[in-house]
C-alpha positions as CSV (number, residue, x, y, z in Angstrom):
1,X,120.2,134.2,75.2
2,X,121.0,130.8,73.7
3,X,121.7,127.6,76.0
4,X,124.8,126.2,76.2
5,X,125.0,122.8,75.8
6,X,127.9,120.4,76.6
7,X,128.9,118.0,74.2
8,X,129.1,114.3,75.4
9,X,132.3,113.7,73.9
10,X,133.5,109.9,75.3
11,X,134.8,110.3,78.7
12,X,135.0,114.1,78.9
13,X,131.5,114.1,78.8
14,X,130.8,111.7,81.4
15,X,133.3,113.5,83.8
16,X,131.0,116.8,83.0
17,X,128.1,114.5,83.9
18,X,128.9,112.7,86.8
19,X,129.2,115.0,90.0
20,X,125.8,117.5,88.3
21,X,124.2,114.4,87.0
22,X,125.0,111.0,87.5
23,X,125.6,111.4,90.9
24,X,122.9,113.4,92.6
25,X,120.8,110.7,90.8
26,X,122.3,108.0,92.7
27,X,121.7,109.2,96.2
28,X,117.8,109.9,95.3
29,X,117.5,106.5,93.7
30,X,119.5,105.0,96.7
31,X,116.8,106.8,99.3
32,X,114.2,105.0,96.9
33,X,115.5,101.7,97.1
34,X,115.6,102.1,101.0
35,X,111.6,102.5,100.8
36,X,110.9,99.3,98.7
37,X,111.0,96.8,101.2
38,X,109.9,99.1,103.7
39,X,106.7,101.1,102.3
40,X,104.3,98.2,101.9
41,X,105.3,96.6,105.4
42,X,104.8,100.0,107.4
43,X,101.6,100.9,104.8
44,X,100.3,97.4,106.2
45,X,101.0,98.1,110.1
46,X,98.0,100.6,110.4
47,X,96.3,97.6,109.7
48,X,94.7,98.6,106.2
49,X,93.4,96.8,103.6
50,X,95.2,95.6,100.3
51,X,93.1,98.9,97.9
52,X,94.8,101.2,100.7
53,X,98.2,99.8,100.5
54,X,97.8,100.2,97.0
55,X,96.7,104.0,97.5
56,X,99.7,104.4,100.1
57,X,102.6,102.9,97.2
58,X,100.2,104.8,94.4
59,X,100.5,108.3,96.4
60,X,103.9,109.6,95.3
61,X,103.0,108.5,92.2
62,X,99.8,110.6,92.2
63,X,101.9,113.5,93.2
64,X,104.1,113.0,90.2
65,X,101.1,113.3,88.3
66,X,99.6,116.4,89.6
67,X,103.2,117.9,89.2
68,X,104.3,117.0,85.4
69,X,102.8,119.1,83.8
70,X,103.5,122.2,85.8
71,X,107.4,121.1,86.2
72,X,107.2,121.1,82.7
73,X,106.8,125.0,82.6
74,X,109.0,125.5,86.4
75,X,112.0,124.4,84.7
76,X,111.8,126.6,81.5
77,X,110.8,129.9,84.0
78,X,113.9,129.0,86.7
79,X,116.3,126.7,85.1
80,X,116.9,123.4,86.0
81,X,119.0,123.2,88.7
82,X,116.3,125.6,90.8
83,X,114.0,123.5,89.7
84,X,116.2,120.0,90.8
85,X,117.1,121.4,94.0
86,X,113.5,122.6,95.1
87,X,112.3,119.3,94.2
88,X,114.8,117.4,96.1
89,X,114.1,119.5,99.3
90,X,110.4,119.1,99.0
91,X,111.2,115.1,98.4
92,X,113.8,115.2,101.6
93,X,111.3,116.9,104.5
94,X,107.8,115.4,103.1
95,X,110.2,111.3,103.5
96,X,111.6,112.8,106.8
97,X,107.6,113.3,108.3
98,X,106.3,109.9,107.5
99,X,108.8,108.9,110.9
100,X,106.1,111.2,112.8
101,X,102.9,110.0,110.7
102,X,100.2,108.8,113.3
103,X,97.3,108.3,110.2
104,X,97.3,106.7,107.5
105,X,95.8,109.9,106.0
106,X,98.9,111.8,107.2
107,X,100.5,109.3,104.9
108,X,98.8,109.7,101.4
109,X,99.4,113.3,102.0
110,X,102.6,112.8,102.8
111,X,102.8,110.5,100.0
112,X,101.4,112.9,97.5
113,X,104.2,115.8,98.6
114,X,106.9,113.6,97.9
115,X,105.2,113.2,94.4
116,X,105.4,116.3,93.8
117,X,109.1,117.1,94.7
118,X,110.1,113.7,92.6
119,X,108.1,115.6,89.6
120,X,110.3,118.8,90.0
121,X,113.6,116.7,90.2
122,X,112.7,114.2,87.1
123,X,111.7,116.2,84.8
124,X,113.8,118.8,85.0
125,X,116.8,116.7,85.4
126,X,115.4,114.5,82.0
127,X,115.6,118.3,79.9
128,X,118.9,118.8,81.4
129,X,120.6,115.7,80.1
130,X,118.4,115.6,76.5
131,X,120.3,119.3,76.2
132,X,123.5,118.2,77.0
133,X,123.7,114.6,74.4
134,X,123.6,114.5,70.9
135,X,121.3,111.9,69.9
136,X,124.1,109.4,68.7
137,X,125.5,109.2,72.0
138,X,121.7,109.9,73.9
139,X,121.1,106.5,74.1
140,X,124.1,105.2,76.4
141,X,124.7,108.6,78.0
142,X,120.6,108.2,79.3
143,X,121.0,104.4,79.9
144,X,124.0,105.1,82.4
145,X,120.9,106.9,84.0
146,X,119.1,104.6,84.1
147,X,122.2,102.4,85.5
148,X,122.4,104.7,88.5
149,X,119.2,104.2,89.3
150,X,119.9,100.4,88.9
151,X,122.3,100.4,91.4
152,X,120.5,102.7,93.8
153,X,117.8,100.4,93.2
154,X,120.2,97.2,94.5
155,X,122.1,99.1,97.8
156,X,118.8,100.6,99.1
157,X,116.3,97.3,99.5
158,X,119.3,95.3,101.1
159,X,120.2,98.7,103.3
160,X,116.4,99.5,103.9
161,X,115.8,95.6,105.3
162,X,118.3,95.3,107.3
163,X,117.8,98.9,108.8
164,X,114.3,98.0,109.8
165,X,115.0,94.7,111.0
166,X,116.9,96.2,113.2
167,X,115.6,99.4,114.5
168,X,112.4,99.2,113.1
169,X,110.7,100.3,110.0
170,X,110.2,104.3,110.6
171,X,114.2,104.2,110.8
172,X,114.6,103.8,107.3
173,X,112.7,107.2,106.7
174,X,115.7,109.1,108.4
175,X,118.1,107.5,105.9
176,X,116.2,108.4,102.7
177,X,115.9,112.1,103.8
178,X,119.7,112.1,104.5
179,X,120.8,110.8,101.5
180,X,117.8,112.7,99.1
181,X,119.8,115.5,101.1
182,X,123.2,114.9,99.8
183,X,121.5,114.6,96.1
184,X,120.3,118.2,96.5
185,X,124.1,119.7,98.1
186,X,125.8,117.9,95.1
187,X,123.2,119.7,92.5
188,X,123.3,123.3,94.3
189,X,127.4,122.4,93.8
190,X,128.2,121.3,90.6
191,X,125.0,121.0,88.3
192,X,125.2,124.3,86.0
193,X,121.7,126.2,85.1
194,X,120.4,126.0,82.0
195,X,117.0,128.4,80.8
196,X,115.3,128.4,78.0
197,X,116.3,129.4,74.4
198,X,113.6,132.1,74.4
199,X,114.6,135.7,76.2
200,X,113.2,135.5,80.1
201,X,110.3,138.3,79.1
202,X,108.7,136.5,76.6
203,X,108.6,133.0,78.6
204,X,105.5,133.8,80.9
205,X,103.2,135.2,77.8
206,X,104.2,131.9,75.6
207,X,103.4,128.9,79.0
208,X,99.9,128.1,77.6
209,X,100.9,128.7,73.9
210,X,103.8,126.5,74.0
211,X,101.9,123.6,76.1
212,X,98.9,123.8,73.7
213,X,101.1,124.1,70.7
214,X,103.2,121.0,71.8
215,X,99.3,119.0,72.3
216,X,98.5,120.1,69.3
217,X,101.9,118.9,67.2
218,X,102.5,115.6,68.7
219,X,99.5,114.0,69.9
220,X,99.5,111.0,67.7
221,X,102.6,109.9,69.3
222,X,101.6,110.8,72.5
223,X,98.8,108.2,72.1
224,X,100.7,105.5,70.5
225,X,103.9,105.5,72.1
226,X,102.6,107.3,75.3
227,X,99.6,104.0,75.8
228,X,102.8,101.8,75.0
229,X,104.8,103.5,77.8
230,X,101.9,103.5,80.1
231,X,101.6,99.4,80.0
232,X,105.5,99.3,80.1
233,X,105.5,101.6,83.2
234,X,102.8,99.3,84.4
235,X,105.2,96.3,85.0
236,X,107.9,98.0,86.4
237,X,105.8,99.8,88.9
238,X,104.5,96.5,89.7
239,X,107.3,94.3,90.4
240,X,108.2,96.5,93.5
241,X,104.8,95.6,95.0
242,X,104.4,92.2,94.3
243,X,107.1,91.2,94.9
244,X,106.9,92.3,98.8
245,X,103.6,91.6,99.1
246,X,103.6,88.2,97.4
247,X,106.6,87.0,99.3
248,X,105.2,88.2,102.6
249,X,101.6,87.3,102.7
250,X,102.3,84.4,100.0
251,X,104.8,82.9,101.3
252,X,105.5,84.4,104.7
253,X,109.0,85.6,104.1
254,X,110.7,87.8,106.5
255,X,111.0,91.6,106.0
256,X,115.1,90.9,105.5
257,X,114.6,87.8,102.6
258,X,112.2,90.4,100.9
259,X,115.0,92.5,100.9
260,X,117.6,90.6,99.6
261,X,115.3,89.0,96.8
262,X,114.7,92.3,95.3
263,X,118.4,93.7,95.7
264,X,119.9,90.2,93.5
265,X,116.9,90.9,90.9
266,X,117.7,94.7,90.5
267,X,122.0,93.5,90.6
268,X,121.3,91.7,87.7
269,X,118.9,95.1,86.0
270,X,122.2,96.5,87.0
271,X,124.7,94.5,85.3
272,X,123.0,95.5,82.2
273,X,122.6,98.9,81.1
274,X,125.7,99.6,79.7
275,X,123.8,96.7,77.2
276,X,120.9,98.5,76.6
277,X,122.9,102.1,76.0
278,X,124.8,100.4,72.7
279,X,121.6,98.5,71.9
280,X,119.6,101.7,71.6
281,X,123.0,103.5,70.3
282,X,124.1,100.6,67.8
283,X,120.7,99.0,66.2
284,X,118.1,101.3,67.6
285,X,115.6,102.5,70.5
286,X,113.0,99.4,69.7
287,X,115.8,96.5,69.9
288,X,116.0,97.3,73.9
289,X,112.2,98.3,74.0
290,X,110.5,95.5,72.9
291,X,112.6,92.3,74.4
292,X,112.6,94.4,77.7
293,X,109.2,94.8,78.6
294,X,108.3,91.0,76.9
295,X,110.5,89.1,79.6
296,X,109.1,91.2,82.0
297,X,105.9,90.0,81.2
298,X,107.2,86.3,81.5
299,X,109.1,86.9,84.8
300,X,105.9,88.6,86.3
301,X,104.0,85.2,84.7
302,X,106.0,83.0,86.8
303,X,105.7,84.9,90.2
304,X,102.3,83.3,91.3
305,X,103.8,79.6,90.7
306,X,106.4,80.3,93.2
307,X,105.9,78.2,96.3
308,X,109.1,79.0,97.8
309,X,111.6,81.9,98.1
310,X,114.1,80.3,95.9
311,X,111.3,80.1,92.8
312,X,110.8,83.8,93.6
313,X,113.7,84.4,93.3
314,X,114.1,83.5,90.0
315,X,110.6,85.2,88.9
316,X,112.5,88.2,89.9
317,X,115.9,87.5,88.4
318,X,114.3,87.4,85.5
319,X,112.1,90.4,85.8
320,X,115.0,92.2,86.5
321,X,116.8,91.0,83.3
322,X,114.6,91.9,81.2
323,X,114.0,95.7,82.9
324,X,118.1,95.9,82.6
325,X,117.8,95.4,78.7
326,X,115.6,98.5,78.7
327,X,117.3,100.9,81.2
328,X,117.2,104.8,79.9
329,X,114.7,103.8,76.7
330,X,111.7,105.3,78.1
331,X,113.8,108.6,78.8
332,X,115.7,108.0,75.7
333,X,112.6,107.5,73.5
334,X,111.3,111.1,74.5
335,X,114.4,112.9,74.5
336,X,114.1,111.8,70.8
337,X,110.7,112.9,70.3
338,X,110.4,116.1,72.2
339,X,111.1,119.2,70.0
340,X,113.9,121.4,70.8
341,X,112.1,124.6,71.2
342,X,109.5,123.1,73.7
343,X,111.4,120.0,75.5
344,X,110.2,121.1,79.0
345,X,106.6,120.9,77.9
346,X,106.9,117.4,75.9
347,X,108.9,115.9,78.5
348,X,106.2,116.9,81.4
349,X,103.6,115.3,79.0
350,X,105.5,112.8,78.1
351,X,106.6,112.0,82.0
352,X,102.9,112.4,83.1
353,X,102.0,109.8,80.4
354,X,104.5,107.2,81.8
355,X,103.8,108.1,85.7
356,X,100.4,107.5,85.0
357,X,101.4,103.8,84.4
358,X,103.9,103.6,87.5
359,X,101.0,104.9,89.4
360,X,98.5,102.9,87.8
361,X,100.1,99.7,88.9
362,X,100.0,99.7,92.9
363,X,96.1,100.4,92.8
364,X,95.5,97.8,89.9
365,X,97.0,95.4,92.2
366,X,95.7,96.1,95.3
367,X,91.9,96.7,93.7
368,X,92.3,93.5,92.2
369,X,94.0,91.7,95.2
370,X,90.9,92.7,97.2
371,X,88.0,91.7,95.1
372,X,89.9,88.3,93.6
373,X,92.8,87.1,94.8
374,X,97.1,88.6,94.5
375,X,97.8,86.1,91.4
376,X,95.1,87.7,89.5
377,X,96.4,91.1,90.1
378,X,100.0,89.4,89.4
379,X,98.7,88.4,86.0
380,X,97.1,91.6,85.1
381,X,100.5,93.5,85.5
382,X,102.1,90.5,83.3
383,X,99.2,91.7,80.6
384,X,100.4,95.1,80.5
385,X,104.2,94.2,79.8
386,X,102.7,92.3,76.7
387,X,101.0,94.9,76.0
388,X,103.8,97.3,76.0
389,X,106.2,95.3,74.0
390,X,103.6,94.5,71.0
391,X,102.4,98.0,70.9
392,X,106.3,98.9,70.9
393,X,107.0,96.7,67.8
394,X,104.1,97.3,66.1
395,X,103.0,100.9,66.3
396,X,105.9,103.1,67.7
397,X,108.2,104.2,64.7
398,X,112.0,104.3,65.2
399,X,113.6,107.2,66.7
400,X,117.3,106.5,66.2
401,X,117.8,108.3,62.7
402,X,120.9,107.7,61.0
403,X,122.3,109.7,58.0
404,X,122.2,108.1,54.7
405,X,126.1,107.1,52.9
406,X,126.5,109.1,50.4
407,X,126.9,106.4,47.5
408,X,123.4,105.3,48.6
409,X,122.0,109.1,48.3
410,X,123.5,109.2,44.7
């Protein structure tokens, strides 16, 4: 039985989109942004050092790592709205506990379930939308995405900070498992299901064919754009925990300026993806790519001069300008790579390759924090943006393929 896809024709294809995509996306990225300013703080009152902190903000992450792969194969065996909606619940109850969590260790694990719902809900919502875009239209369908997630990313840290200045940082918890909650009713209500192209008995007999077959066809450009996308992931990751941590053991800022810094630096990411959607659409994936993850670098350069809350402020700003120029590329980039008949197995390589730079980054800087100093670890993250942009520019090819005018084929 073939899979229906939905064409994204202007705005009739963003009305299809937004109550089973767009959405659902929002809440979860809104219960994310609650945890920014809150995690480290509430990591740091069982009285931990800086490599634990780094394992807490790492433990989702390792989660989402454990769980890639696996998705990868969920979503082609149930669909992915099952697949959406299990994650979500799994990501709702395992946020919900951490208000209960007496030990740290009752944390990681904690931390590590919530990985592993935030697997199931990515990567199966990242096939959905590749199969409903054409790719002339994938780029600013995907960075609208990424725009939700933008402006999740700017309610939440404001929301979370003043939540826990006021009632205390465990009360934030309740809020992200209410509105992860609403995600998951708007999916089981509006998102439609989509299987595989292949017939439902020959799925289970072709899992390890299919993953070994999609190793086997693309892993040059799983190294080469996959290493880029771990050093990009690297700096995004990053900025949500040095920024905290810098401006609160730095610079001894309260848990409600910590707040507010990050939501102005991710309302200016914001005001930008729309941008980066006709970048990607008009000129082509590497024109948002490469100048994203090179101001990054800069931004995350400037962070240990700051010596007050205004210059970390602008660190940030500009950290979150140049992560706004690149909203929906990474998903964008391997939409366009992964092969039709196998894109749940790509994209869970593809997404483990990426997660295991957002992971990466919380245990690089609190490893590094611990046996030098924060700036070093600061500068280290800065490194890997570099890195991510010249690797981008020099070794990934272009993805946006346009057909050749005819007068120029004759």
């Amino acid at each position: 039985m073939k899979r229906r896809r939905i064409p994204f024709n202007g705005a009739t294809g963003l009305r299809r989109l937004i109550l089973s995509f767009y959405l659902p996306a929002l809440m979860v990225t809104v219960g994310q942004g609650l945890l920014v300013p809150i995690l480290p703080l509430y990591a740091a009152d069982f009285e931990i050092g800086y490599v634990l902190i780094g394992l807490i903000l790492a433990g989702e992450g390792l989660g989402t790592l454990v769980a890639d792969v696996p998705t990868g194969l969920l979503q082609r065996r149930f669909g992915n709205k099952q697949v959406m909606m299990m994650g979500l619940l799994v990501k709702a109850i395992s946020i919900l506990a951490l208000f209960f969590a007496g030990t740290i260790w009752t944390v990681l694990l904690l931390r590590l379930v919530a990985g592993f719902g935030r697997s199931m809900y990515t990567v199966s919502a990242h096939v959905y939308v590749t199969n409903q875009v054409e790719l002339g239209q994938r780029g600013k369908a995907i960075s609208m995405f990424g725009g939700t997630h933008r402006l999740g990313g700017f309610i939440g840290p404001a929301v979370g900070g003043i939540v826990a200045g006021l009632l205390g940082l465990r009360a934030a918890f309740i809020g992200v498992a209410l509105v992860t909650g609403i995600g998951l009713l708007l999916v089981a209500l509006f998102t439609q299901t989509s299987r595989s192209d292949e017939p439902e008995d020959m799925v289970t007999d072709r899992h390890s064919l299919d993953l070994l077959s999609v190793l086997k066809t693309n892993y040059r450009v799983l190294a080469s754009a996959g290493m880029a996308q771990v050093f990009g992931q690297m700096v995004r990751a990053g900025r949500t925990v040095v920024i905290p941590l810098f401006a609160a053991d730095i610079l001894g800022l309260g848990v409600d300026q910590i707040g507010l810094i990050v939501s102005i630096s991710v309302a200016v990411d914001f005001s930008l993806f729309l941008v980066a959607g006709w970048l990607m659409d008009r000129f082509g994936r590497k024109f948002a790519i490469v100048p994203c993850f090179g101001i990054q670098a800069l931004g995350m350069a400037l962070v240990p001069f700051a010596t007050s809350g205004v210059g970390l402020l602008f660190a940030a700003v500009l950290i979150g300008f140049g992560n706004g120029l690149g909203a929906g590329t990474m998903m964008t980039l391997g939409s366009d790579l992964s092969p039709a008949g196998s894109r749940g197995e790509f994209l869970g390589l593809w997404r483990l390759v990426g997660d295991l730079g957002h992971t990466g980054a919380p245990l690089v800087v609190g490893v590094v924090a611990d046996i030098l100093v924060l700036s070093s670890a600061i500068f280290l993250i800065a490194g890997s943006g570099l890195a991510a942009a010249s690797i981008f520019l020099f070794m990934v090819p272009e993805t946006l393929k346009r057909p050749r005018p005819l007068a120029a084929a004759s």
